[in-house]
N, C-alpha and C positions, 0 to 999 in steps of 0.2 A: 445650579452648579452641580457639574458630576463628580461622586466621592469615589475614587479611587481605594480598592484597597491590595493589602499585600496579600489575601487568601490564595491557596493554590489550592486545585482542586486534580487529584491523581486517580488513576486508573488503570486496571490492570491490562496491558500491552500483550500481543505474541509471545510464545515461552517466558522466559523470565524478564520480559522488557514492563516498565510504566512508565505511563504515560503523565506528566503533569501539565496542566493547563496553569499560566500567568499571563501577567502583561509587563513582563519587565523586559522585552524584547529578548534579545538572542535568538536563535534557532527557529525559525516560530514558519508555520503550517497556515494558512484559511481554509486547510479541508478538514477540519475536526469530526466532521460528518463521517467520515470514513471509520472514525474510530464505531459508530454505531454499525456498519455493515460490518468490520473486522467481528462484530460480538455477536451479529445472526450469524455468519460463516462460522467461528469456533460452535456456536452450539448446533448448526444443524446441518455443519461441513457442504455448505453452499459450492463453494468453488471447487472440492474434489468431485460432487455427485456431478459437475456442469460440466467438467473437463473429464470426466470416464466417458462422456459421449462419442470423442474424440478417437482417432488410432494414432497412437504416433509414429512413423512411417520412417524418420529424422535414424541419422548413425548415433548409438548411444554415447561413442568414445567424441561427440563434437559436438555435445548439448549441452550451452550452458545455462538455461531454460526449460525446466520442466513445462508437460502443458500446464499443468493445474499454476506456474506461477504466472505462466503467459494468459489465462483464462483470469486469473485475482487479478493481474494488474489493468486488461482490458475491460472489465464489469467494474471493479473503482474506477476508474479514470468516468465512466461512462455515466455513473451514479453520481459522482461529483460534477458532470455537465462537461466534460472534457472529452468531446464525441471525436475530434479528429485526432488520426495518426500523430500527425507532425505534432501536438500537445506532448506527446509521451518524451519529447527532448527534455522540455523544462520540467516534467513530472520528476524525471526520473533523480533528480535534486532536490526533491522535498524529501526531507527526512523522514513525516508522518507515515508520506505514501509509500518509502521505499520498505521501514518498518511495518508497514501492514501487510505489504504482500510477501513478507522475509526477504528481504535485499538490505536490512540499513548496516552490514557489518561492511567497516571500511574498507574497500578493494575489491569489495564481491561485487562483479557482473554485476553493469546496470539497465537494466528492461526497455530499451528504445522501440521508436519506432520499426527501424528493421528487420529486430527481431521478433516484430509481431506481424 
């Protein structure tokens, strides 16, 4: 029989975000995996060195999409196994994912498919 318990196990998130792992439902993610690539990118700025490759060509006054967050949320989505386009609809509702790439404050521009 499985023993359930109430431990939580926390983590420190983007800027001042943490992250807690339970199992008492609510809000809850299956890509906890991402929180390990969120922690190579903070220490070895993964996704800024990957999107300096980049030119951005785009009018600044009508970006609401840097590349580097269009680069973070296409390399998550890709490392979590979410290789198509059309994926990034229902990505864009996970609160982990939205928080890992800087999108989970409420109202802020969400990363869909067309803007990638």
């Amino acid at each position: 029989m499985t023993e359930c318990n109430g431990e939580r196990v926390t983590s420190r998130g983007p800027g001042r975000r943490e992250f807690t792992a339970s199992f008492d439902g609510g809000q809850i993610s299956s890509d906890a995996g991402g929180l390990l690539l969120h922690e190579v990118d903070r220490r070895l700025s993964l996704f800024d060195r990957f999107a300096s490759c980049f030119h951005d060509y785009r009018d600044p006054s009508r970006i609401d999409h840097s590349v580097r967050d269009l680069v973070a949320q296409r390399v998550m989505a890709i490392a979590l196994g979410y290789e198509d386009l059309n994926d990034h609809d229902e990505l864009s509702r996970d609160p982990l994912l939205a928080a890992l790439v800087g999108k989970a404050a409420y109202g802020a521009p969400k990363l869909t498919h067309p803007a990638l």
